[in-house]
C-alpha positions as CSV (number, residue, x, y, z in Angstrom):
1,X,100.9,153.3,124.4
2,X,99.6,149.5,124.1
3,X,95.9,148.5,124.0
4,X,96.2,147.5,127.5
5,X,96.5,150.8,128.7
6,X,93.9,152.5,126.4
7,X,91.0,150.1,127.4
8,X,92.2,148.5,130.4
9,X,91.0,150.3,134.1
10,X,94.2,150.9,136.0
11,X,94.3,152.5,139.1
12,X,97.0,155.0,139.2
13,X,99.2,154.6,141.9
14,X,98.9,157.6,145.2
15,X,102.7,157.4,144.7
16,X,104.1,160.9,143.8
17,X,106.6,161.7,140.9
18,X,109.6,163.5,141.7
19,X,111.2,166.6,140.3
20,X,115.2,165.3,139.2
21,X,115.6,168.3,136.9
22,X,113.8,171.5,136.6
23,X,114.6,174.8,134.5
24,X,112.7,177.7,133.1
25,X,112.5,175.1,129.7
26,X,112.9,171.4,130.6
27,X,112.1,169.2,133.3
28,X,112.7,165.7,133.7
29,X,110.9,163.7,136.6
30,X,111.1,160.1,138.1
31,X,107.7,158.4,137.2
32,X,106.6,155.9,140.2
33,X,105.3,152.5,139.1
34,X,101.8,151.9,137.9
35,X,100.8,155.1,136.4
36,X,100.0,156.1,132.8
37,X,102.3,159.0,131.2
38,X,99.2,160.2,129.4
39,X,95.6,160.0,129.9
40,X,94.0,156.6,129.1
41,X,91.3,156.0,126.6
42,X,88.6,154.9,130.3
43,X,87.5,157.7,131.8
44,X,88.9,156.1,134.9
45,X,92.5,156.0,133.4
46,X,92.7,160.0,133.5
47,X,95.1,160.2,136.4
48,X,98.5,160.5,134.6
49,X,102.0,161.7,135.1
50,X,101.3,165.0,132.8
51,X,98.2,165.4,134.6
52,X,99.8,165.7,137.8
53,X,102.7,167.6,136.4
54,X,101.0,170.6,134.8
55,X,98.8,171.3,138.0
56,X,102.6,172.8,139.1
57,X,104.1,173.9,135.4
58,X,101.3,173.9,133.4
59,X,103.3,173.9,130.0
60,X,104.7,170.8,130.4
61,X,104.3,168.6,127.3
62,X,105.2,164.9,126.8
63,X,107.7,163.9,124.3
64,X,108.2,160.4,125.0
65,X,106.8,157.8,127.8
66,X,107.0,155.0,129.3
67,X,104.5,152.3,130.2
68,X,102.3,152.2,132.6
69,X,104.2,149.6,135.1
70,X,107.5,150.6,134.3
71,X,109.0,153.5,136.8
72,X,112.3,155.8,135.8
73,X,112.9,159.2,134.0
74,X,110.6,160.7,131.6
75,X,111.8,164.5,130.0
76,X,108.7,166.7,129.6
77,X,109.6,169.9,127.8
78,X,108.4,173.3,128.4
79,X,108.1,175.0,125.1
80,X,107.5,174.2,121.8
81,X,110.9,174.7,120.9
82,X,111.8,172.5,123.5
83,X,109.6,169.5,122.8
84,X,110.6,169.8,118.9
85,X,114.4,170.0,119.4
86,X,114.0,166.9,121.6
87,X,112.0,165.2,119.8
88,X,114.6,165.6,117.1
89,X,117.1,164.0,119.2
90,X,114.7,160.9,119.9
91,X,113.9,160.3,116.3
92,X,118.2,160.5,115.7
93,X,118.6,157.8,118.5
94,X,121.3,160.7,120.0
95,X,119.0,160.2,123.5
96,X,120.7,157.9,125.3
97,X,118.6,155.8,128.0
98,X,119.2,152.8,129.9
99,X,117.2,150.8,132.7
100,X,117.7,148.5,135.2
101,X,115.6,145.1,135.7
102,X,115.3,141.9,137.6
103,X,114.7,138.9,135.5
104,X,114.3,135.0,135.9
105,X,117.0,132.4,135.4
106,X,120.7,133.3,134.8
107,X,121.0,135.7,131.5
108,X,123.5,132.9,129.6
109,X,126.2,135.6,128.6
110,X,127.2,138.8,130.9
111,X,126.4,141.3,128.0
112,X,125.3,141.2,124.4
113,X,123.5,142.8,121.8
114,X,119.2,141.3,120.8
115,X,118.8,142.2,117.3
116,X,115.1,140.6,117.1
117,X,112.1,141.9,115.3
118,X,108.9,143.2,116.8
119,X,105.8,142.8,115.9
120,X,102.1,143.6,116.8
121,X,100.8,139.9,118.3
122,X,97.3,139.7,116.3
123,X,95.8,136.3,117.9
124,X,97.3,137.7,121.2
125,X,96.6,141.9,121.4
126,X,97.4,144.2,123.1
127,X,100.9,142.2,123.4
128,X,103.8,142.1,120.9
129,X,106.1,139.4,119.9
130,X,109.3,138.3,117.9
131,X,108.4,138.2,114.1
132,X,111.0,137.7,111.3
133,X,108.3,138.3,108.6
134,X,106.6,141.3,109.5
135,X,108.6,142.7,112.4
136,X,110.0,146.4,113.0
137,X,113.8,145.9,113.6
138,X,114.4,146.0,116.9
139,X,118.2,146.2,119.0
140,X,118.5,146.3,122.6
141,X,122.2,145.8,123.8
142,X,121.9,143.8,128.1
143,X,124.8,143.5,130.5
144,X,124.0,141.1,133.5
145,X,125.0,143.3,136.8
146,X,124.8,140.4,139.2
147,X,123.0,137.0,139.5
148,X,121.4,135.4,143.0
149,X,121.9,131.7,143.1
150,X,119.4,131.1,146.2
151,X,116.7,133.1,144.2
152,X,117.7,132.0,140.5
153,X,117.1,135.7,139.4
154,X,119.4,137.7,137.3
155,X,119.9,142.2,137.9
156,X,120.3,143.2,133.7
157,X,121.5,146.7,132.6
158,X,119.3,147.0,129.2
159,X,119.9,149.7,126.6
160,X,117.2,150.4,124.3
161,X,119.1,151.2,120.8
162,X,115.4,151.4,119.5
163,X,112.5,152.6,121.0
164,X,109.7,149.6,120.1
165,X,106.3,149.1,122.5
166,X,106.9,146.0,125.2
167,X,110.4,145.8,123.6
168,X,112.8,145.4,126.3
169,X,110.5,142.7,128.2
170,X,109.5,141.0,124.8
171,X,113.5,140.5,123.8
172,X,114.0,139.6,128.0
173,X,111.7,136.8,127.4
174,X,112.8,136.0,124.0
175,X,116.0,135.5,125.7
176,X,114.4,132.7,128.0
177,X,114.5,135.2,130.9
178,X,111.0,136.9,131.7
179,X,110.8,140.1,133.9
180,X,109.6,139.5,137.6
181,X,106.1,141.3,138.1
182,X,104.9,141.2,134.2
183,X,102.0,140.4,134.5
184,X,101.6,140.6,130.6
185,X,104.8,138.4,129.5
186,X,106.1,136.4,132.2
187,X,104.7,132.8,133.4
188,X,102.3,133.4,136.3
189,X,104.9,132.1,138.9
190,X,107.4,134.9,137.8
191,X,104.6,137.5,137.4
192,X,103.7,136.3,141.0
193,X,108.0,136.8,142.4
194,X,107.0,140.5,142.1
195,X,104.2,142.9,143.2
196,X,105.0,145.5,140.5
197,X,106.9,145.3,137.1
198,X,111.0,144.9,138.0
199,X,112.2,147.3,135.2
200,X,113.1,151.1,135.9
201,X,114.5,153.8,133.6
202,X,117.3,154.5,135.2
203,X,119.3,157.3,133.3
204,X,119.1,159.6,130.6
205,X,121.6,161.7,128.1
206,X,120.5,164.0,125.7
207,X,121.5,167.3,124.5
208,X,120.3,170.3,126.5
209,X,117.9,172.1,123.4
210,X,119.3,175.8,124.6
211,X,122.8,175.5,125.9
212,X,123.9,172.5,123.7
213,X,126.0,171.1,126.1
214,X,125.0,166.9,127.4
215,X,123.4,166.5,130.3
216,X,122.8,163.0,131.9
217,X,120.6,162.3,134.8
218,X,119.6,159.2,136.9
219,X,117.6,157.9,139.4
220,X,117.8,154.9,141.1
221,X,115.8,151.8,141.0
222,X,113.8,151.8,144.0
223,X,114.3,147.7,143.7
């Protein structure tokens, strides 16, 4: 979680989650836009996805998230076993995710690979930024899904190979193409295109932790 959401106040949103998946181990929800996965570091920023979650399975533990603006799937295992074995999978990039965004300007190639490094923006925190010094290698791999002439905004497929903070809009913009609604990234006339962050987890694949079979799931964008 970035600095932004430990200090900043935001307001969670009265939007509900949504149950995708649920079993007697695992479930994996659709997390609306603006709300926290965990608990902030305000004491206003305690209304959270897990929150909300474990007042109906109170076992459910967090094993990854995703930012505050950002909507899409989020896995919250059950059981200690659970939340190791899939945390397992994370940390060997077998958890395959990918998200769906809006972004300014026509992406210049219909799919390719951003192999840029991240770094922690000191003059500039909470944000993060492109640094070939003292970056964390970071790989996204895009694939532009359709471009609007009259609005001169591009619909992107991005798959996170790595799982950095801010990474898929810090490579968007790196690529000249900012996301509509960031309000932490984008010039103020792209933030303003948007009401709400255009990037959504769309779908997930991971190993189930007790059958060992793949399961995928997906939800989609609501933009």
């Amino acid at each position: 979680m970035s600095s932004t959401e430990q200090l900043a106040i935001l307001p969670a949103t009265k939007e509900p989650f949504q149950i995708v998946y649920a079993d007697d181990v695992l479930l994996v929800v659709n997390k609306p836009a603006r709300l926290l996965t965990v608990p902030g570091r305000h004491p206003q920023n305690q209304d959270c996805l897990i929150r909300r979650v474990q007042r109906e399975f109170p076992f459910a533990e967090v094993v990854h998230r995703l930012d505050y603006d950002t909507s899409g799937l989020v896995i919250l295992p059950m059981t200690k076993r659970v939340l190791s074995d899939i945390s397992k999978q994370f940390q060997a990039r077998t958890v395959h995710k990918h998200y769906i965004a809006v972004v300014a300007g026509k992406v210049a190639k219909t799919q390719g690979i951003i192999e840029l490094p991240i770094a922690s923006d000191n003059d500039n925190r909470p944000l993060y930024k492109v640094c070939q010094q003292d970056g964390k290698p970071s790989v996204t791999r895009y694939k532009l899904l359709s471009y609007d002439s009259t609005t001169d905004q591009s619909r992107v497929l991005l798959e996170p190979v790595t799982g950095r903070s801010h990474q898929l809009r810090v490579h968007m913009l790196a690529l000249g193409n900012p996301m509509l609604g960031d309000t932490l990234y984008a010039p103020s006339d792209v933030t303003g295109k948007s009401s709400r962050l255009m990037l959504h987890a769309e779908y997930i694949r991971f190993q189930h932790p007790l059958t060992k079979q793949p399961v995928e799931f997906s939800a989609a964008a609501p933009f």
